[in-house]
C-alpha positions, -999 to +999 in steps of 0.1 A: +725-480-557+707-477-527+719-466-490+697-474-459+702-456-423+682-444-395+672-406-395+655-404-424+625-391-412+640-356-419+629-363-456+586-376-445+570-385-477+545-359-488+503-370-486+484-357-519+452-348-502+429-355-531+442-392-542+453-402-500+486-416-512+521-409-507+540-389-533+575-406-538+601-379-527+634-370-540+663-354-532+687-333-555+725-329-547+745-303-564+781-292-564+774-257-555+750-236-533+740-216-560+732-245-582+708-257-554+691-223-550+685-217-587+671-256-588+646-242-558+637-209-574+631-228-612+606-256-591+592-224-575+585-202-603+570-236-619+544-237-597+561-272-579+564-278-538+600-281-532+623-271-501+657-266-494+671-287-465+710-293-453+725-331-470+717-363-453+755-373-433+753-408-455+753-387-487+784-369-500+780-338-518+803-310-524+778-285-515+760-292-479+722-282-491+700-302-512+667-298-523+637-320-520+609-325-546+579-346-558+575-339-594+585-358-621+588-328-642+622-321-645+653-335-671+684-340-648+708-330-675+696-293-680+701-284-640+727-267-630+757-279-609+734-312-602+754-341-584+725-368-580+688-372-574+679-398-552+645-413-551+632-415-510+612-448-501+612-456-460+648-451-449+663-461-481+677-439-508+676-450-542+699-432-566+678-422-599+710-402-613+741-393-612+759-364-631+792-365-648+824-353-626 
């Protein structure tokens, strides 16, 4: 599923320095504040770049914060109150997942 709107640039993709190439962004929707905070503080304590930013308007979400990443390093099923994680490419979203509920 994708969704495509104007305003995205909110969510710029991220430059590795060393390679000069975009890191693919994604953003992580979650059902509750808390579950987006403890997503931010386990990316944190792991070393990752990640930052907590209100939910695009196109997105639903039960809770208004989301958190955007670049690693790959994560399983979707073992965090916390997670809605979805959508992939960021231009001004499209591409949904990678989508939890149960």
């Amino acid at each position: 599923m994708q969704f495509t709107f104007e305003g995205l640039n909110l969510y710029n993709r991220i430059m590795n320095p060393i390679e000069r190439e975009y890191i693919m962004q994604k953003i992580a929707t979650f059902h509750t504040t808390s579950g987006a905070m403890g997503f931010e503080k386990q990316l944190k304590m792991a070393g990752e770049s990640c930052e907590l930013r209100p939910v695009p308007r196109k997105i639903s979400a039960s809770c208004g914060i989301c958190v955007a990443f670049v690693t790959e390093n994560y399983q979707a099923e073992a965090i916390v109150h997670l809605d979805k994680i959508y992939l960021v490419r231009e001004d499209v979203l591409e949904l990678l997942y989508s939890g149960k509920g």
